[in-house]
C-alpha positions as CSV (number, residue, x, y, z in Angstrom):
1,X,98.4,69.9,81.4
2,X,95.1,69.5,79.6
3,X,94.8,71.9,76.5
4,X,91.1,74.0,77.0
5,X,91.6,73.4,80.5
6,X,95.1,74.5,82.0
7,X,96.1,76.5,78.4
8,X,94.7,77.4,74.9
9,X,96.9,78.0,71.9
10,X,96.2,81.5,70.8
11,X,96.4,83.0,66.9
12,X,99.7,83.8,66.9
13,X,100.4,80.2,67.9
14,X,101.5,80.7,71.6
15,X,100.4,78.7,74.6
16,X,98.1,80.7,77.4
17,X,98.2,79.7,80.7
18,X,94.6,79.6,81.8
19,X,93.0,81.3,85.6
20,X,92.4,77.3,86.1
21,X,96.2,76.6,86.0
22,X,97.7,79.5,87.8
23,X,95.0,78.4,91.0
24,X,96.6,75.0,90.6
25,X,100.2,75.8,90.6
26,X,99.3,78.0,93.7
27,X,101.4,81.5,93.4
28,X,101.9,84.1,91.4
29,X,104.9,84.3,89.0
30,X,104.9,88.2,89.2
31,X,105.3,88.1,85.1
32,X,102.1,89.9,84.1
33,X,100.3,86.7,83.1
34,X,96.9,87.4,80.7
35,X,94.9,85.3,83.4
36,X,96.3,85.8,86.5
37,X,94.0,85.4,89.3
38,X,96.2,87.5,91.8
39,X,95.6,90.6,89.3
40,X,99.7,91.5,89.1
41,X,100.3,94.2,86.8
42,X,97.1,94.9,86.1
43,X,95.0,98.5,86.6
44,X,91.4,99.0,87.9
45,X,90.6,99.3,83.9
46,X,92.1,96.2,82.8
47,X,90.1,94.4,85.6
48,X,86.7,95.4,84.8
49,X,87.5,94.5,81.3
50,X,88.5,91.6,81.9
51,X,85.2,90.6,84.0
52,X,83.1,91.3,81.0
């Protein structure tokens, strides 16, 4: 995994998984992820927000 790329370390010190490593690993892990390309758990609000 290549930090910037496939994760970023956020402020509180905890690893992200980036959009760019959830197309690579090729599913969805149904866990709500902050960058999840399939949209899971997410609301009509959250995704226009997030496309900002």
């Amino acid at each position: 995994m290549k930090e910037g790329e496939d994760y970023y370390i956020n402020k509180d010190g905890l690893y992200v998984l980036t959009e760019v490593y959830h197309l690579k690993r090729g599913y969805c892990c149904e866990n709500g992820c902050k960058h999840c390309p399939w949209n899971f758990g997410k609301n009509e609000e959250d995704i226009k927000s997030d496309k900002k």
